[in-house]
N, CA, C and O atoms as a MOPAC input file, in Angstrom:
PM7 MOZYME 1SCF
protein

 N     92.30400 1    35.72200 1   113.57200 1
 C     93.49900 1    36.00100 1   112.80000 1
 C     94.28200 1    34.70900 1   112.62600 1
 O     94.27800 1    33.84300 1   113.50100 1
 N     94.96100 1    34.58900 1   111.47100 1
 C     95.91500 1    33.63100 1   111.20000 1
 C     97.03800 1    33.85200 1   112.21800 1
 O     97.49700 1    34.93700 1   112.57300 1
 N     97.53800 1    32.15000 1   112.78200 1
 C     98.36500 1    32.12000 1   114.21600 1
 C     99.41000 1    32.27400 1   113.36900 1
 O    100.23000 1    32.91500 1   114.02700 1
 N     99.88200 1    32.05500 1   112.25100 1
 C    101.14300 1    31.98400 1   111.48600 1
 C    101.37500 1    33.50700 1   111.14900 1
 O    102.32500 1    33.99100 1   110.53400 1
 N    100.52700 1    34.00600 1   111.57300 1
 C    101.14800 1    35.93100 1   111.04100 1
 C    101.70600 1    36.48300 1   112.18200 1
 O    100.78100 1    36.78600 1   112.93600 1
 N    102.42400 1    36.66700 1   112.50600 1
 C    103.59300 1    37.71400 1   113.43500 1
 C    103.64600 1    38.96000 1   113.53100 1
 O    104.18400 1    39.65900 1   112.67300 1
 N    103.14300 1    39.37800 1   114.49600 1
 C    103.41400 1    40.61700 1   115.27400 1
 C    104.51800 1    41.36300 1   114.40600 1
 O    105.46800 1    40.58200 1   114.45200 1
 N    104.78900 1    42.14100 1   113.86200 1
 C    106.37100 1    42.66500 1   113.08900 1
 C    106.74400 1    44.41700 1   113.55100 1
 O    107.91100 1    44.79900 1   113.62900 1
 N    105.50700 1    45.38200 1   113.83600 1
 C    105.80700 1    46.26500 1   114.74000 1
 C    106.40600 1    46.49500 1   115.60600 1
 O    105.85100 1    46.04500 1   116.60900 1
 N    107.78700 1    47.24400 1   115.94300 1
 C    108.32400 1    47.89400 1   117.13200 1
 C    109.26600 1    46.60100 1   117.36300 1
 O    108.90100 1    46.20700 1   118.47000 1
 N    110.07400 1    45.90900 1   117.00400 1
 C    111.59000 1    45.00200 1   117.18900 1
 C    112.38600 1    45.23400 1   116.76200 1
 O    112.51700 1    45.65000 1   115.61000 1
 N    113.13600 1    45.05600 1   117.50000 1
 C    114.77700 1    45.76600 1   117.43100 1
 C    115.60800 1    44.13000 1   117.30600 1
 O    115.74300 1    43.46900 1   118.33600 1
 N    116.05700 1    43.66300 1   116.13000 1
 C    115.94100 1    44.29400 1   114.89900 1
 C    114.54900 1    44.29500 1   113.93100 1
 O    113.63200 1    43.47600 1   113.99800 1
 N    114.64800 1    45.34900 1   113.09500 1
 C    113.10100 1    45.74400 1   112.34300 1
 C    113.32200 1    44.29100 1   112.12800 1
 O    114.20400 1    43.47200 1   112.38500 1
 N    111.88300 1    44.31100 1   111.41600 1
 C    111.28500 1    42.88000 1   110.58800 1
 C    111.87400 1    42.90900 1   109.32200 1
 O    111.95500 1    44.00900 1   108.77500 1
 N    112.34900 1    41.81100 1   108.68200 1
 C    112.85300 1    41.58500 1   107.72800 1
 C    112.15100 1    41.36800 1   106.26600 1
 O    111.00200 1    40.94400 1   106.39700 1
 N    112.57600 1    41.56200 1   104.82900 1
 C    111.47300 1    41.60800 1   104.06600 1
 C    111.25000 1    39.81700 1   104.15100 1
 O    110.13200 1    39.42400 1   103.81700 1
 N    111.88500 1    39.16200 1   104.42000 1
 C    111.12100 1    37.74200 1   104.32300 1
 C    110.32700 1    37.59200 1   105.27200 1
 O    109.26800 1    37.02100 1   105.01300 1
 N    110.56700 1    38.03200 1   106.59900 1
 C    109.45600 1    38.38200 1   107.59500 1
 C    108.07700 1    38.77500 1   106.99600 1
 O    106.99700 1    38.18600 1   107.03900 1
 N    108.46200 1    40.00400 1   106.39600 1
 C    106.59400 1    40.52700 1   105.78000 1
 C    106.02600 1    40.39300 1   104.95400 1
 O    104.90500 1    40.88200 1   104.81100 1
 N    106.98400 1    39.23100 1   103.61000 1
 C    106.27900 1    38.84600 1   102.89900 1
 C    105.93500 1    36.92100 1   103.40200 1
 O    105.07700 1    36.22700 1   102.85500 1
 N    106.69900 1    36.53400 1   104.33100 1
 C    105.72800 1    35.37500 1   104.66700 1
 C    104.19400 1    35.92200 1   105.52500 1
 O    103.32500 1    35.05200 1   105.46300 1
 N    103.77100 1    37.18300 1   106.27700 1
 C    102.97200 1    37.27700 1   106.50900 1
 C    101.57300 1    38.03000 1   105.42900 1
 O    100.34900 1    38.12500 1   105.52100 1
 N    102.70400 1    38.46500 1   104.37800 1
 C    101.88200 1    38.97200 1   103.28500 1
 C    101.29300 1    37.45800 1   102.78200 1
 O    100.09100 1    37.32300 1   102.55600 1
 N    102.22600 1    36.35900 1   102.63100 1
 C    101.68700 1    34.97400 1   101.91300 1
 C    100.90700 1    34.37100 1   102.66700 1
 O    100.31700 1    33.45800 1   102.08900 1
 N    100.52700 1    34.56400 1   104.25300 1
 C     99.70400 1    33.55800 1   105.18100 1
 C     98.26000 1    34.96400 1   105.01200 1
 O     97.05300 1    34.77600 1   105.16000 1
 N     98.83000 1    36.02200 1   104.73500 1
 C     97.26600 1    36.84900 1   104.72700 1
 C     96.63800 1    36.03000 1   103.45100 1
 O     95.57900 1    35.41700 1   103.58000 1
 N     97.44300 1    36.06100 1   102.06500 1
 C     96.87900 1    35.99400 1   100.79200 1
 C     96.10600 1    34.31000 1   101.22300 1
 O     94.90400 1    34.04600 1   101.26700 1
 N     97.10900 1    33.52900 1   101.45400 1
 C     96.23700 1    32.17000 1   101.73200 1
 C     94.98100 1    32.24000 1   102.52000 1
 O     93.92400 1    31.70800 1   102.18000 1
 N     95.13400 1    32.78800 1   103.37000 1
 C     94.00200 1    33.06400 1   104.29300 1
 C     92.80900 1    33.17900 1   103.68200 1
 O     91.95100 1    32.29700 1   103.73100 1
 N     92.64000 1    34.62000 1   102.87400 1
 C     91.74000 1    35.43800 1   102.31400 1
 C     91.42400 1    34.21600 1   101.11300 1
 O     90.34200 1    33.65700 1   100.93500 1
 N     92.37300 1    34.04600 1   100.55300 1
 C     92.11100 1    33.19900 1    98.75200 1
 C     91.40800 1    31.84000 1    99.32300 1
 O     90.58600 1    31.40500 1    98.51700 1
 N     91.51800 1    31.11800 1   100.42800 1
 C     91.22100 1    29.54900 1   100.74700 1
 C     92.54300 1    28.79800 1    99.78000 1
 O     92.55800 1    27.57100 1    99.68300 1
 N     93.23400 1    29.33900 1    99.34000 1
 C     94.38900 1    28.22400 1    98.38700 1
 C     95.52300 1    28.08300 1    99.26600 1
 O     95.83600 1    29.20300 1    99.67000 1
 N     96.16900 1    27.30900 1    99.66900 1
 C     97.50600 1    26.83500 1   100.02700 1
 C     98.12800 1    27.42500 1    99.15800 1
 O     98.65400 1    28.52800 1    99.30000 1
 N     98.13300 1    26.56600 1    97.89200 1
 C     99.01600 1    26.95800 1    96.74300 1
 C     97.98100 1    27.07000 1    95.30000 1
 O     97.29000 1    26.07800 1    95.06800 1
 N     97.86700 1    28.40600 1    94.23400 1
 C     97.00000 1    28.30500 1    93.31300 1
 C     97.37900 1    27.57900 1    92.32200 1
 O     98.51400 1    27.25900 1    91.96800 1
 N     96.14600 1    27.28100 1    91.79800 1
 C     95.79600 1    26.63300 1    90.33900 1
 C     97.07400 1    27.82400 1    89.76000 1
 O     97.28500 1    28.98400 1    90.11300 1
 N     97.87700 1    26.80300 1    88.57000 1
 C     98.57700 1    27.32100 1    87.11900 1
 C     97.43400 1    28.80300 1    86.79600 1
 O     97.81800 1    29.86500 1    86.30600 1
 N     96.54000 1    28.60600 1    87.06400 1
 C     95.64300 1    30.33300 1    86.43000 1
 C     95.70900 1    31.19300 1    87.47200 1
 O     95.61500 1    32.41500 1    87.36600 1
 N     95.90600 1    30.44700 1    88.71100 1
 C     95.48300 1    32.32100 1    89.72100 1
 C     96.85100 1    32.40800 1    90.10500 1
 O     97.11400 1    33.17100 1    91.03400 1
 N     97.92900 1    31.65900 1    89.47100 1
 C     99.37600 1    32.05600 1    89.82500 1
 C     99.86200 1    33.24000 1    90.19200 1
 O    100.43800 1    33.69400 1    91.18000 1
 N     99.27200 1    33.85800 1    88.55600 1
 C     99.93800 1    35.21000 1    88.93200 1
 C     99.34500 1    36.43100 1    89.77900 1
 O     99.84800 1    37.38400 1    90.37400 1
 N     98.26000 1    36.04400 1    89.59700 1
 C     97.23800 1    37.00300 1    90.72600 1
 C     97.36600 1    37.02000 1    92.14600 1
 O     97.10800 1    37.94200 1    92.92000 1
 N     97.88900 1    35.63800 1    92.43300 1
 C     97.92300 1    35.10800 1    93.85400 1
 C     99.50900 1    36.00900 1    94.05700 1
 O     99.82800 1    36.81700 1    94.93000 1
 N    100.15500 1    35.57600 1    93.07900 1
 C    101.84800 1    36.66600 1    93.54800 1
 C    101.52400 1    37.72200 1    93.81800 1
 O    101.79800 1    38.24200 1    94.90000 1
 N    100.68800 1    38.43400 1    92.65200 1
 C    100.57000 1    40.14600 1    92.64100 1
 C    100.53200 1    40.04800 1    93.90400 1
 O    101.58800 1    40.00200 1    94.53400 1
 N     98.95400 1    39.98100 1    94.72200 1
 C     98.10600 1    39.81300 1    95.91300 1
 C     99.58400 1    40.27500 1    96.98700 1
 O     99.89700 1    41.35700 1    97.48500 1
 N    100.39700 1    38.59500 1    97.04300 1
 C    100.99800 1    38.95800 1    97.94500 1
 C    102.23300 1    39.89400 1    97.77100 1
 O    102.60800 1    40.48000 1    98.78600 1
 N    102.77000 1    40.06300 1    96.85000 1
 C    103.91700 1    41.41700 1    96.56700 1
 C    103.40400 1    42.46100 1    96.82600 1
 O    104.19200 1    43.21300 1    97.40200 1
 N    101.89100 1    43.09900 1    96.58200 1
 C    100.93700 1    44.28200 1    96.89200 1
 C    101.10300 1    44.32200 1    98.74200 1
 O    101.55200 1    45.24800 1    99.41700 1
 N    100.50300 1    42.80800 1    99.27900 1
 C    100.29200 1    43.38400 1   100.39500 1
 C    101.66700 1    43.55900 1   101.26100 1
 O    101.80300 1    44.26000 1   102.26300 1
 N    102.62000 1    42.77200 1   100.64100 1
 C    103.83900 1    43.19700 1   101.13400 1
 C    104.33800 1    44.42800 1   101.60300 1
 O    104.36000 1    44.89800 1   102.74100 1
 N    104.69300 1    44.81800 1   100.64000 1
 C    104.86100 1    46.32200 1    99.83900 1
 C    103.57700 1    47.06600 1   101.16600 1
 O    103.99900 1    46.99600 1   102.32000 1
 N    102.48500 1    47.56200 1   101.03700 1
 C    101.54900 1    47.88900 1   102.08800 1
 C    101.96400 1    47.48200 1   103.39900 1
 O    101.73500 1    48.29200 1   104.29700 1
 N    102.45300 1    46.53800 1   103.66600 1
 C    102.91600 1    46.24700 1   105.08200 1
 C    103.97900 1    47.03800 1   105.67600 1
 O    103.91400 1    47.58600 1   106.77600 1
 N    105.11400 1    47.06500 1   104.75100 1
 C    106.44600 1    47.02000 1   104.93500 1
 C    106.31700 1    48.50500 1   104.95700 1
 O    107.22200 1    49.07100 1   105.57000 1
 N    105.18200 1    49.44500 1   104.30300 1
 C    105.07700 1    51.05200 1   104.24100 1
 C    104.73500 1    51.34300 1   105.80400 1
 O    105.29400 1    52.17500 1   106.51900 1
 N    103.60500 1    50.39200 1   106.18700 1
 C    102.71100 1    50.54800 1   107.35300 1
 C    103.75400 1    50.25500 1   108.71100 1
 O    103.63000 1    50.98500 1   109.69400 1
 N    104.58600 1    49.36300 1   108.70800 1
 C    105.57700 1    48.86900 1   109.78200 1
 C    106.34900 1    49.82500 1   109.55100 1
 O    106.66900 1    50.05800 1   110.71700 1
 N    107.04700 1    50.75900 1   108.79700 1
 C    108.37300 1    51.93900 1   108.94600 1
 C    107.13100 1    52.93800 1   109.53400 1
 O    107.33600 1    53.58200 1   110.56300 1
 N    106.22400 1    53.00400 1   109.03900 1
 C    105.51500 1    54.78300 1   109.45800 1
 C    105.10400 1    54.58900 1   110.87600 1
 O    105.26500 1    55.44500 1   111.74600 1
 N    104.50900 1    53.29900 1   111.08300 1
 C    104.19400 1    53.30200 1   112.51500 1
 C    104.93900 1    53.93000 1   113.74700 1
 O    106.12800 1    53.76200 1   114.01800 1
 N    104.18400 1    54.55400 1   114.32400 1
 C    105.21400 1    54.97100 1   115.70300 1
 C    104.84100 1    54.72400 1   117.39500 1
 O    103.71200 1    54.38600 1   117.75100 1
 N    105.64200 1    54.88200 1   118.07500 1
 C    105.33700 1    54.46500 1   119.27800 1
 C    106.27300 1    54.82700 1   120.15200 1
 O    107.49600 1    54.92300 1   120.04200 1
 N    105.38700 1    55.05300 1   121.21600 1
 C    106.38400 1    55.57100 1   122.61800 1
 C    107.33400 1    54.49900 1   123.48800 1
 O    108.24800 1    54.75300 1   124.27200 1
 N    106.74300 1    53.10800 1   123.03300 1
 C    107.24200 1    52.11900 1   123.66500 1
 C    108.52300 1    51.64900 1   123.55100 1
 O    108.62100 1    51.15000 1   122.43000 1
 N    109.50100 1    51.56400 1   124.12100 1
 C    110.63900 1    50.57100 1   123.59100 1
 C    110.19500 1    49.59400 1   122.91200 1
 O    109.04800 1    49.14700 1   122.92900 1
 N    111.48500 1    49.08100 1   122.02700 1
 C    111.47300 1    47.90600 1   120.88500 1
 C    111.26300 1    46.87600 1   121.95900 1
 O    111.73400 1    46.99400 1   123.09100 1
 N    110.47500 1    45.77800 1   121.52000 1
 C    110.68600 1    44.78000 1   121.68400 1
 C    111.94100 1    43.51000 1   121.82000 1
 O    112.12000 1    43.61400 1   120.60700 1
 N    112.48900 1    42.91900 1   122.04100 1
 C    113.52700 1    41.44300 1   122.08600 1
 C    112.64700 1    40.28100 1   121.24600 1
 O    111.52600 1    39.85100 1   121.52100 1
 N    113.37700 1    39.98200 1   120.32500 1
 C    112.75700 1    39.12300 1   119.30000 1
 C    112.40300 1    37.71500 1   120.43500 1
 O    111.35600 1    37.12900 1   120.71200 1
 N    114.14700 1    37.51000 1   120.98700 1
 C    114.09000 1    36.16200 1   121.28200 1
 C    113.49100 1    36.44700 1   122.97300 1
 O    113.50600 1    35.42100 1   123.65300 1
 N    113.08400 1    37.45500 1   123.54200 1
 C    112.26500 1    37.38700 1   124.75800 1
 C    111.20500 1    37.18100 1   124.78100 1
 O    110.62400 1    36.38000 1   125.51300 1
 N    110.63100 1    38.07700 1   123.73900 1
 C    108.95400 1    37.38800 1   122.93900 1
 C    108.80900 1    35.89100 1   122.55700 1
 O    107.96300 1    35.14500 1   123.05100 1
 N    109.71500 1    35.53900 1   121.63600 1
 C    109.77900 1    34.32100 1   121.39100 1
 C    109.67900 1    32.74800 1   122.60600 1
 O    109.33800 1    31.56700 1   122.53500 1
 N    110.22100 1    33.71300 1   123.63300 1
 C    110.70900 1    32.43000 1   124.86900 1
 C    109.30600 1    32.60000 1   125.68700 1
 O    108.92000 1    31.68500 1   126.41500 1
 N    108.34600 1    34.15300 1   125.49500 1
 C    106.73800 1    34.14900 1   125.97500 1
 C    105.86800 1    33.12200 1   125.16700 1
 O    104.93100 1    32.39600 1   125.50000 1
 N    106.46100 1    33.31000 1   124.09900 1
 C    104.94600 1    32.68300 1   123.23200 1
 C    105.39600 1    31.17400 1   123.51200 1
 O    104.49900 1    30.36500 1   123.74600 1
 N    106.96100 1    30.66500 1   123.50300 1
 C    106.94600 1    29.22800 1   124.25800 1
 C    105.99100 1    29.07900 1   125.37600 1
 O    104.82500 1    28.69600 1   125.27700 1
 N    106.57700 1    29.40200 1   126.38200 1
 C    105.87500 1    29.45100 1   127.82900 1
 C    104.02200 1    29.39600 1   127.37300 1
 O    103.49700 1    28.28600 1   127.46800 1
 N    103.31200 1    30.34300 1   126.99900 1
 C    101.87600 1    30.32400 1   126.71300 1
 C    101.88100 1    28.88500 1   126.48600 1
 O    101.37300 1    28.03700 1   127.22000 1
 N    102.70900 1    28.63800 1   125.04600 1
 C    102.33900 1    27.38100 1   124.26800 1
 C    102.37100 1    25.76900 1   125.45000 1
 O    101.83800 1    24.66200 1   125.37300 1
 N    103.11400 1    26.31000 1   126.26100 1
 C    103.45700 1    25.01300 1   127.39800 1
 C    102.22500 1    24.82900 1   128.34000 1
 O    101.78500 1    23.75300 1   128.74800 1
 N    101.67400 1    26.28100 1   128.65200 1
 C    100.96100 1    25.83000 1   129.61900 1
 C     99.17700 1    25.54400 1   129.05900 1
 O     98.09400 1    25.22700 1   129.55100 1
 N     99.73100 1    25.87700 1   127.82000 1
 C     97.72900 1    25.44300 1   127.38100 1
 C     97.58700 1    23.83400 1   127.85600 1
 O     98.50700 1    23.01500 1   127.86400 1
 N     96.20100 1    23.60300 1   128.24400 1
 C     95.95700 1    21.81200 1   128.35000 1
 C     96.31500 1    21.27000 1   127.02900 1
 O     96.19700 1    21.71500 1   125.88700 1
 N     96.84500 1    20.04000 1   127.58100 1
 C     97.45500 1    18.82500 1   126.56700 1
 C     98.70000 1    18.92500 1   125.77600 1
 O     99.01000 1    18.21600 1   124.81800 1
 N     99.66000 1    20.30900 1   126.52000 1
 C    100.32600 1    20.66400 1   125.83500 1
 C    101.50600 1    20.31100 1   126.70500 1
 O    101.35600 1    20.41000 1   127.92200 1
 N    103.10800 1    19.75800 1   126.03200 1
 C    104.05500 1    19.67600 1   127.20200 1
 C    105.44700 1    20.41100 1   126.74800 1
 O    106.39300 1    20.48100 1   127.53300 1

């Protein structure tokens, strides 16, 4: 999986639509191989990601779970910590 796509299920506060459409834009890059498209797959490359947006943002409200919400910035201060202790990392 792309490291740039974010977890967005179950946080208090929900995920934001710029939240799920930057992970709608790191899926579309992913899948397409383009960073950024050619003037021709412009608009296809938008659709792509406004579609999977839209699909996300349906899939993240319906989801359910027994678990308490998550803490944005407690998660955030885990995935530091991981990031510290991999080798070569400070």
């Amino acid at each position: 999986m792309c490291r740039s796509i974010r977890t967005l299920h179950n946080f208090e506060p929900p995920a934001t639509e710029d939240e799920v459409t930057a992970a709608a834009l790191q899926y579309v890059r992913k899948v397409s191989g383009y960073r950024a498209p050619s003037a021709a797959n412009r608009a296809v490359f938008e659709r792509a990601v406004a579609g999977i947006a839209a699909i996300t943002r349906d899939m993240v409200d319906e989801l359910v779970t027994a678990a308490p919400p998550k803490d944005r910035d407690i998660e955030a201060a885990k995935a530091r910590s991981r990031t510290a202790a991999r080798p070569g990392r400070r």
